[in-house]
N, C-alpha and C positions, 0 to 999 in steps of 0.2 A: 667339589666333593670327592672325598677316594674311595674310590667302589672299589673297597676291600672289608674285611670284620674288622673297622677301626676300634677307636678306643670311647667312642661316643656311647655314652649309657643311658638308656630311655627311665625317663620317669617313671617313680611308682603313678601317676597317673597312666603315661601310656600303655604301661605293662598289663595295668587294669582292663585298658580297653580292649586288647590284643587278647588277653586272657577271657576275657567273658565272654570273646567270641569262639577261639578255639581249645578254651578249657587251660588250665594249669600247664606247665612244661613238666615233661618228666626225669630229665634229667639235664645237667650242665652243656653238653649239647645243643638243648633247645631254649638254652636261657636261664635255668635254674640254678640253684646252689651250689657248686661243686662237692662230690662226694668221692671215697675212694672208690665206689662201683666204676664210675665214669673213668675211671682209670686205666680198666680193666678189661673194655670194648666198647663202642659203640654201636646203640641201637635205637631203631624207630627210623633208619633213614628212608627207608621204603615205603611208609605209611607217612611219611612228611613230605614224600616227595606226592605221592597220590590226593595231598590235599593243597596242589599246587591252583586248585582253581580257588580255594580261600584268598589268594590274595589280593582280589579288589574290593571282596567285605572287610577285608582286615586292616586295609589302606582307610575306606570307607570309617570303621572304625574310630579311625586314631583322628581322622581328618574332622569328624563327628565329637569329638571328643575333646578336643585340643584346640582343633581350627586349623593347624598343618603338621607335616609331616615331618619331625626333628629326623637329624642325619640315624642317631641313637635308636628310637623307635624303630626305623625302616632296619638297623640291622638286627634289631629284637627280631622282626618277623622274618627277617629272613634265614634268621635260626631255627625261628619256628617251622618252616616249612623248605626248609634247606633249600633257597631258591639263591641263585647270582646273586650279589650286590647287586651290578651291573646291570641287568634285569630289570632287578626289582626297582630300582632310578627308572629305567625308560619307562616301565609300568606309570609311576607314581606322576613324572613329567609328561606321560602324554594323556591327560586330563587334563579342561580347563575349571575343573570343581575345587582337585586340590591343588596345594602349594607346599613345595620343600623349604620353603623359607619363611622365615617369621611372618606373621601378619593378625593384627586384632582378632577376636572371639566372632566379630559381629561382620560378616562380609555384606554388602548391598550391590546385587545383580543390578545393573541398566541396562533394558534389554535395547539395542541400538540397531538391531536389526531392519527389513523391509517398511513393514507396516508402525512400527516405533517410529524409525527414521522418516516418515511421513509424517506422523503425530508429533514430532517435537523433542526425539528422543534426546538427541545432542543439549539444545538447550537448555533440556531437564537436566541432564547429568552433570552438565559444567554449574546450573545453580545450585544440586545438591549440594554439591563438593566444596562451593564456597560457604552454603550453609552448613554443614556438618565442622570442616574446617579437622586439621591434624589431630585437635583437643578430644572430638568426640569417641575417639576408639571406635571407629569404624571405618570399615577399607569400601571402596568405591570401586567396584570394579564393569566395565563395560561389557556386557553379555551378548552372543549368538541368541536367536531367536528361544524366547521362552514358554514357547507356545500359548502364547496368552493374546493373539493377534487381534483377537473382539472385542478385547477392552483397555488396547493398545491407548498411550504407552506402559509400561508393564515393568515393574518392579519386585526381585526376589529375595528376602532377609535372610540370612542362614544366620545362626549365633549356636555356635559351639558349647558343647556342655552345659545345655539346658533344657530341661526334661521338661517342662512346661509350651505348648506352641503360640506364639509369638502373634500378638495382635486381634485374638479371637478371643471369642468370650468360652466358659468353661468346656473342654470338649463332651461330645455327648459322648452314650457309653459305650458304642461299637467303635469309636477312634481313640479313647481308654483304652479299652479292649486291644486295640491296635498299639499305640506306645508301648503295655506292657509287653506284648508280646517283643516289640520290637528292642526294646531294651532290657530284655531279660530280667523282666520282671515277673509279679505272681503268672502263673499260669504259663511262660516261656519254658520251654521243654530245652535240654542241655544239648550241645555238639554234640554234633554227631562225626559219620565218616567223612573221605574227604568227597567224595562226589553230594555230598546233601542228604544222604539218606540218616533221617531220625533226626535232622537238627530243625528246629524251628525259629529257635532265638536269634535277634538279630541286636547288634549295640547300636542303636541311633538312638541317642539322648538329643543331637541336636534338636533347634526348635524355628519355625521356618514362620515367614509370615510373606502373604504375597497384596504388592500392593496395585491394582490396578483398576480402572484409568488411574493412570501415576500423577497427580501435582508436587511440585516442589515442597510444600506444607505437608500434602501429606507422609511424601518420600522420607521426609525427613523425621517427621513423628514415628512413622512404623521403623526406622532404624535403631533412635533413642529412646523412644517412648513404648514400647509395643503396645503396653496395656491400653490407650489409644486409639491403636491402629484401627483402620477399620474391619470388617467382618467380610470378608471373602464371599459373593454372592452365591446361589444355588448350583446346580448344573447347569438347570432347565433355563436358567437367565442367557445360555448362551446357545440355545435353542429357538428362534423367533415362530417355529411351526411346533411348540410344545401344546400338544391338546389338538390338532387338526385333524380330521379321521384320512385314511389310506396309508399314516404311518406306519414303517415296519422295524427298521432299525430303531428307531428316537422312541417307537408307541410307548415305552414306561419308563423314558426319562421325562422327570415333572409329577408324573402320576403315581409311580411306587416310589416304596422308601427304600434306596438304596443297604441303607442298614439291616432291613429285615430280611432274611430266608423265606418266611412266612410270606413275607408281602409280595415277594417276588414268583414264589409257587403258586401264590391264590391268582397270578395274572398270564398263568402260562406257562412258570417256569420249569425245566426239569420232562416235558413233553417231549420236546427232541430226545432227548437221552435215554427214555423209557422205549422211544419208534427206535433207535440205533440200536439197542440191546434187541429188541427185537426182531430185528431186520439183520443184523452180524456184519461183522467187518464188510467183507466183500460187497453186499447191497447197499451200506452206508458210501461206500464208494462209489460207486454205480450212482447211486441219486446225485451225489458231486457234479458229477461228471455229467450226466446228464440235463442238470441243471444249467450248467453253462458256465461255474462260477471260475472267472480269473481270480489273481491275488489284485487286492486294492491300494498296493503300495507303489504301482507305476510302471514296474515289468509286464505286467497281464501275464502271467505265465497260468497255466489250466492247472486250477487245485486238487482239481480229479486226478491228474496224469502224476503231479507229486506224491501224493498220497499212493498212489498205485503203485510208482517206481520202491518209494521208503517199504511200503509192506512186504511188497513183495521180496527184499533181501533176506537170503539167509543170515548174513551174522546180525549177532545177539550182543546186547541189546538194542531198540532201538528210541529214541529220543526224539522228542517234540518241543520245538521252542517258539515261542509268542513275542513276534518282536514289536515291543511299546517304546522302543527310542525314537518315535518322531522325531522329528529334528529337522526337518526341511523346514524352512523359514515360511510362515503362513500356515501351515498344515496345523491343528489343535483337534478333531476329530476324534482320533482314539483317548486323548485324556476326557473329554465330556461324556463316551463312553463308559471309560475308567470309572470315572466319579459319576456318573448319573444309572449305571446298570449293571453294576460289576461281577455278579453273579452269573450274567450273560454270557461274559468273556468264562467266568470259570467252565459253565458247563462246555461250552462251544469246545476249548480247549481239553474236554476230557472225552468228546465225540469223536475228534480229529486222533487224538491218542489211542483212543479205541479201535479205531478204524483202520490204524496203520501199525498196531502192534505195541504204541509204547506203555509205557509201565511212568512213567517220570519226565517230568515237563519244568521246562525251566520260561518263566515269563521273565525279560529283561525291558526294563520298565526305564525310562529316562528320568537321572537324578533329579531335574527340575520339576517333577511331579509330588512333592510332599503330600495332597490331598489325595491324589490317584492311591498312589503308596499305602496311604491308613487305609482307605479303604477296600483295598484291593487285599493287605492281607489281613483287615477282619472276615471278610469274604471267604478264603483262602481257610481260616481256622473253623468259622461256621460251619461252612460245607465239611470239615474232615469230622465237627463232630458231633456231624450229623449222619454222616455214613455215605457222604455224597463225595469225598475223597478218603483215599488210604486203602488197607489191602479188601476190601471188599467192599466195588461205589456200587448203592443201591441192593444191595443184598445178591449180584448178579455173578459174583467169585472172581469179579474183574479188579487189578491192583493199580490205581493211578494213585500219583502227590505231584502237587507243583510246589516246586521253588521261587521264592520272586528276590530276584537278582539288580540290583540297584546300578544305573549306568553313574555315569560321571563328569559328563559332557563331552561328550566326543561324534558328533556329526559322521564321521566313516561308519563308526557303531553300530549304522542302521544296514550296511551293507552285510548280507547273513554269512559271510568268512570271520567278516572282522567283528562279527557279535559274538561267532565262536570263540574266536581267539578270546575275546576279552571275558567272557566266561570264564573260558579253562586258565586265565591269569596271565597271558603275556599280552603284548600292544597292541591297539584294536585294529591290525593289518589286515587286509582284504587277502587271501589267499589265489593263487590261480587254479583256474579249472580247468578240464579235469583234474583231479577227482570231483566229482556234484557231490552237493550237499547230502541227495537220498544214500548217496554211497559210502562216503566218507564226511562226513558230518563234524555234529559235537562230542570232542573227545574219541575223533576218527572211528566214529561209527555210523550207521545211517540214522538221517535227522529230517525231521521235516519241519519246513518255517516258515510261517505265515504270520501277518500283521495282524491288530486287530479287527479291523474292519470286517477282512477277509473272514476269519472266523466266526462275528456275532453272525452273517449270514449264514453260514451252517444250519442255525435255529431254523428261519424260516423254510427252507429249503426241506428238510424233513419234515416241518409240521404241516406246509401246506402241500407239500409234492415237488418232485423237481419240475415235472409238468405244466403247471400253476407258476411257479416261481420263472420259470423261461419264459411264460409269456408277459414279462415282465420287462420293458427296455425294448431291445431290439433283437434281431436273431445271433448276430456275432456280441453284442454287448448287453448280455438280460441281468437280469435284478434293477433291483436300487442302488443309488449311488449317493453316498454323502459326501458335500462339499465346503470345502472352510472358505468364506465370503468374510473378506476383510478391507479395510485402506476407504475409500469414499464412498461407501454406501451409506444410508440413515440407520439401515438393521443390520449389523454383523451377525456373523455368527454361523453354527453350523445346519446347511439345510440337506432334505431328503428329496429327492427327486429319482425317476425313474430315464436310466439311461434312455438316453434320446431329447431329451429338454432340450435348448440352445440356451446359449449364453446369452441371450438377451431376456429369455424367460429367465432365467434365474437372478440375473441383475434387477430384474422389476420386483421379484419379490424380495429383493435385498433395500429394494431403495436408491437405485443408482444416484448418484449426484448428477446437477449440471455440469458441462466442462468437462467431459472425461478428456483425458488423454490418451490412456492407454488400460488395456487388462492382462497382468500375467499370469498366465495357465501353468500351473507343475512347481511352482513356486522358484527359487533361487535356480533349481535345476531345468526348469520350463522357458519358456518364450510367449512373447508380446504379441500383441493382436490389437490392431487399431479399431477405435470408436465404430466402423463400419462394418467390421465382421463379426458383427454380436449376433447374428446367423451360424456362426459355428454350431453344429451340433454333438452336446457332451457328450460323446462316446469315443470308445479308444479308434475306431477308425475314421470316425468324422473328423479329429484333431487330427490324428497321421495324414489324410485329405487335406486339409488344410493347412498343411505347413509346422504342425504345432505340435502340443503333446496336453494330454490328461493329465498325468501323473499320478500323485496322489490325491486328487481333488482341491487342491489350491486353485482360489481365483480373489486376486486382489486386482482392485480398483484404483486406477492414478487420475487423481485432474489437474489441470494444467497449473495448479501454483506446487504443485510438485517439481522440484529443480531434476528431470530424468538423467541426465550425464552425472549425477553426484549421488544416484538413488545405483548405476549399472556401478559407480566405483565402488561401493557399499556390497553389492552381490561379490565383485572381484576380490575386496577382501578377505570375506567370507570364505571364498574358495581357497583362498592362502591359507589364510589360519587355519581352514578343517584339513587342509590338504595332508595325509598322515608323513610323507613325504619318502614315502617304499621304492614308484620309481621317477624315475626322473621327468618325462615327458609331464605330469602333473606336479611332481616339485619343484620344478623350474619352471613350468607355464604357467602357473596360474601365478609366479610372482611376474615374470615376465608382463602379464595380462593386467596386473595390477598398475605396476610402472608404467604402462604405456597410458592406461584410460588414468593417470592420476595425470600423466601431461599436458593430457588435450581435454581435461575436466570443463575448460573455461574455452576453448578452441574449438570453430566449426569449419567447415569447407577446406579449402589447399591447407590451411596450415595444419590442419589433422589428418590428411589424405597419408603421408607418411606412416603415423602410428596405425590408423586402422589397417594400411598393405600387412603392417607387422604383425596386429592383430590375428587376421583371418589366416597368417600360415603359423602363430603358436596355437591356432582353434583349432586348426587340424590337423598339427601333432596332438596334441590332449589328444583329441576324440578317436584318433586312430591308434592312438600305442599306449595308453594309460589302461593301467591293469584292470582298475573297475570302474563301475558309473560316474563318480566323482569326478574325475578328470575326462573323462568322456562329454558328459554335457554341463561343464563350465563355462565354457564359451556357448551355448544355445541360448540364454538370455540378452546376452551381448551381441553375438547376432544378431537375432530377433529387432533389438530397437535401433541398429544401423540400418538393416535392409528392410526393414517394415514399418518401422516411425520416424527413420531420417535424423537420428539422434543426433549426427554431428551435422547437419546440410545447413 
């Protein structure tokens, strides 16, 4: 391609899509007509440069729209927001959602991941693909985990420019509600600036249909046939403790109706928020902090101490962001949140913002999430017009909006630098610290960021006291903890337990199978634990004790007709492909780590003694000189089932 302003001219379709997101051009400059004005000076570069974080909705867009990204279109928009060519390519190229090259309307994700690749995934995919065949206009593509681990294996439709969703029978009318919005239709409010304030409209015509547990039959139907396809189960189906009483997180997924505001106030909702208005910043923090709460995404860092560092900066403004790009392979948590309470996440997130001074919150939500998405931002509109978002939530003269920000498949994503970045529009590259995030944040101001998990606890913690809530778990690890339970158990899916459980309690109430093998804790970035130490106790220091890690609450289950040396080559890929590849000790190691366990896949004892020496000195470059997590604990699952399950002995 020539990353220059070639001579490539984007469709009156693409123009369209480009256009309904960031309004008309206004002049030759930015794509439009030529006039003799334009002759005479240029202007608007200053305001197109400031809407430089538009370009992954705009990307979004066109990819939505078309199904990829023409050379022509990418230089439309980068007129539009006078961004590089050059740029705007590595933007567009480091997503595995879109494509700069041609390819069908209709793409079908095979998620081939952990818990897939136990279920069959490979199998499934090479039968699709014979049964679809070149004829059906449909591209086949093999997918990173799609968070769909409970009812593995798991299948995703995307079909480009089709307003209608794919597979499901008529939407009701809060996910109505939700299309028009999102496609700027009745009731989508016009562009706004470039940081998001005033725009609500977003261009997603695409129409998504998720098929899981995946048969060949049905794989194939819900890519051809949508109307067919089957109907996408409840939330609460991937809850097996839905209705059990001491719930606290899960208590109204299964029992409200995610669609309603109504249904959700008459069960509690909006309680935190009324004691935070009352209590004011400073005490809202205080109960945090007292409470005990870490984030829930695997760091443990103290939510209380973030929020304290973020408020307390003088520069203005400051910003909140909610990161929903799960993406660790096994982890599904926060989307059955998403979709089964999502009013939850809104208020939590306008408690946290209140607390620490922001005005504007940006949720960045993982492209794989089409259901989360509707629902999240009918949510999202309810609440504003209801008076529970926008310049004054709850009549209190306090000013919050959230933005919901679509990822695009990118597994670093999750790392809160490279969510920045990918926000403010360039590659989702992990940044070095210092500067921290409370100080120099999103759009280099102070930011504070927490997953969702972390958040819906917020609720409880104010409603019932930090007091109450600390005696909850243990003294270094209190609250509740949700866990994603997936791979040989009879019940997947996500459970609540109170920090301190062990791993054996929570495998009985999953249903463990005969034959285990093995259990990995922390998912693709965690480590193995044999049949014997199902005594672990879940808490972040009873795993650091034992060798291991929490993480985000992943725990899949392996028995023994699982092939383990072809399940750890499968992790190693994984860490290639996500690998952003910034610096070298992870850009090189983790193919290095690849090559070697692809050697000795079929190899035990002397004749892999060689690769594993190679192995454990490219694990401890990663883990010592790789700028962020990612290359850091790449090799910890690999590890883990050398020296703990004897993988190659």
């Amino acid at each position: 391609m020539d990353l220059r302003f070639g001579d490539g001219k984007p469709t009156d379709e693409e123009r369209a899509a480009v256009d309904a997101l960031l309004g008309p051009p206004e002049s030759s400059w930015e794509g439009a007509d030529r006039s003799d004005a334009d002759l005479r000076w240029a202007r608007g570069g200053r305001e197109a440069r400031d809407r430089r974080d538009q370009l992954l909705p705009a990307l979004h867009a066109l990819n939505d729209r078309v199904g990829w990204i023409s050379e022509g279109a990418l230089d439309y928009v980068c007129r539009r927001l006078t961004v590089p060519p050059a740029e705007a390519y590595g933007v567009a190229t480091f997503y595995a959602m879109f494509s700069v090259r041609p390819r069908p309307a209709t793409v079908l994700h095979v998620c081939t991941d952990l818990a897939c690749t136990a279920a069959g995934a490979s199998e499934l995919c090479a039968t699709v693909e014979t049964g679809l065949g070149p004829q059906s206009g449909v591209k086949v593509e093999r997918s990173p985990c799609l968070g769909l681990c409970e009812r593995a294996p798991a299948c995703l439709v995307i079909r480009a420019g089709d307003s209608a969703r794919l597979g499901a029978p008529p939407l009701g009318e809060f996910e109505d509600e939700a299309v028009q919005a999102e496609s700027g239709g009745p009731g989508a409010a016009a562009p706004g600036d470039g940081k998001g304030k005033g725009r609500r409209g977003r261009n997603t015509l695409h129409a998504t249909a998720v098929c899981a547990p995946a048969t060949p039959d049905r794989t194939v139907t819900a890519a051809t046939a949508p109307e067919a396809a089957p109907t996408e189960p409840a939330p609460e189906a991937a809850v097996p403790q839905t209705g059990a009483p001491g719930l606290i997180l899960l208590s109204r997924i299964g029992t409200v109706d995610p669609a309603s505001l109504d249904d959700y106030r008459a069960h509690g909702g909006y309680t935190a928020l009324r004691r935070a208005f009352a209590l004011g910043p400073a005490a809202v923090i205080r109960e945090v902090t007292d409470a005990g709460l870490v984030g829930r995404g695997g760091a443990a860092f103290p939510t209380g101490r973030k929020w304290q560092a973020t408020a307390a900066q003088p520069d203005h403004p400051h910003y909140l962001v909610c990161n929903a790009d799960e993406s660790e392979p096994g982890t599904f948590k926060d989307r059955v949140l998403m979709e089964g309470d999502p009013y939850a996440l809104i208020e939590a997130m306008t408690i946290a913002a209140y607390a620490t001074g922001a005005h504007r919150g940006y949720l960045y939500l993982r492209g794989e999430y089409p259901r989360a998405l509707a629902r999240l931002t009918h949510a999202v509109e309810q609440s504003r017009t209801r008076g529970l978002l926008g310049d004054d939530v709850l009549g209190q003269g306090y000013a919050f909006d959230i933005e919901i920000r679509r990822g695009a498949g990118a597994y670093i994503c999750g790392e809160e630098t490279a969510l920045f970045n990918s926000i403010e529009g360039h590659r989702g590259e992990p940044r070095s610290k210092p500067p921290f995030p409370v100080e120099k944040g999103l759009f280099g101001k102070p930011t504070v960021e927490n997953n969702v998990e972390t958040l819906v606890n917020v609720l409880p913690i104010l409603t019932m006291g930090a007091e109450a809530y600390a005696a909850i778990g243990t003294p270094t690890s209190t609250g509740p903890k949700l866990f994603c339970v997936s791979g040989s158990v009879a019940r997947p899916g996500v459970y609540e337990l109170p920090f301190g459980a062990t791993l054996g309690e929570l495998l009985t109430l999953a249903g463990v199978r005969d034959n285990l093998r093995a259990v990995l804790l922390g998912g693709a970035a965690g480590g193995f634990v044999r049949p014997d130490e199902l005594g672990i106790p879940l808490t972040f220091e009873g795993t650091r004790e034992a060798g291991t890690t929490l993480g985000s609450g992943v725990v899949m289950a392996f028995d023994d007709a699982v092939p383990l040396p072809r399940l750890l080559l499968r992790i190693a890929e994984f860490f290639r492909d996500e690998s952003c590849g910034q610096c070298v000790p992870c850009r090189v190691g983790t193919v290095r780590q690849q090559e070697a366990l692809h050697r000795i896949v079929d190899r035990t004892g002397a004749a892999a003694a060689d690769d594993i020496a190679l192995l454990r000195e490219v694990g401890r470059a990663m883990r010592d000189a790789s700028i962020c997590g990612l290359g850091q604990t790449a090799w910890n699952a690999v590890e883990s089932a050398i020296d703990r399950l004897g993988a190659y002995e």
